[in-house]
Residue, then its C-alpha position, 0 to 999 in steps of 0.5 A: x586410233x594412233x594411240x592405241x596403235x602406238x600402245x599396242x606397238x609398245x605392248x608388243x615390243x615389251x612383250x617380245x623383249x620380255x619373252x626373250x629373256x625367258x627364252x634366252x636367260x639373260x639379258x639384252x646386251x645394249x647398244x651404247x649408241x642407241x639408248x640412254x645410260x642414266x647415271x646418278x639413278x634412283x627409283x622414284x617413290x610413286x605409285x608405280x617405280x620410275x628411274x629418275x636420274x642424269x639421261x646421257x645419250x652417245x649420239x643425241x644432243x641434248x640442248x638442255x646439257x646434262x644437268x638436268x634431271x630426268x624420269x622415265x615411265x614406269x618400270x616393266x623391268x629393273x636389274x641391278x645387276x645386269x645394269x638395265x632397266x626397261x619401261x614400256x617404250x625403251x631399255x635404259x643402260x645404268x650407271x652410277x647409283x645414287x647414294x639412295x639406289x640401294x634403298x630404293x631398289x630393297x624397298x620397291x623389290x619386297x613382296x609383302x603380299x599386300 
């Protein structure tokens, strides 16, 4: 039962965050306080996209350090442009793209209708 609650919470949040920018077209200005900025990002080639990339967080230690790769869940929202990403659970701030970014991010934008 707490997991589907907590499901239904993130649904939720998705669902709010995702109504607002097409109420207020635009996107959320983030927090650097408050999210990860992901540097060196790529879109994981799986079944579903996932950022992966160097998670950095302005107010959270990471024992870990900096080093270590990272991915997030599947993304509910990329913009390149904007400089965000959002998965079912959080927004996430990009920063640097990795050299293979741009092909990632053309291949999982294509429609082909399949």
């Amino acid at each position: 039962m707490r997991a589907i609650s907590a499901r239904i919470n993130s649904s939720a949040s998705l669902t709010a965050d995702l109504s607002r920018i097409l109420v207020d077209r635009c996107l959320p200005i983030l927090n650097p306080d408050e999210g990860p900025l992901v540097e060196d990002w790529n879109i994981e080639s799986r079944m579903v996209p996932m950022l992966t990339g160097y998670f950095r967080y302005q107010k959270k230690i990471d024992l870990r350090g900096e080093e270590w790769l990272n991915f997030t869940e599947p993304l509910e929202l990329l913009s390149v442009e904007g400089g965000v990403a959002r998965s079912m659970e959080r927004w996430y701030r990009l920063g640097k793209p990795s050299p293979f970014a741009q092909d990632m991010v053309r291949i999982w934008g294509e429609s082909d209708g399949k």
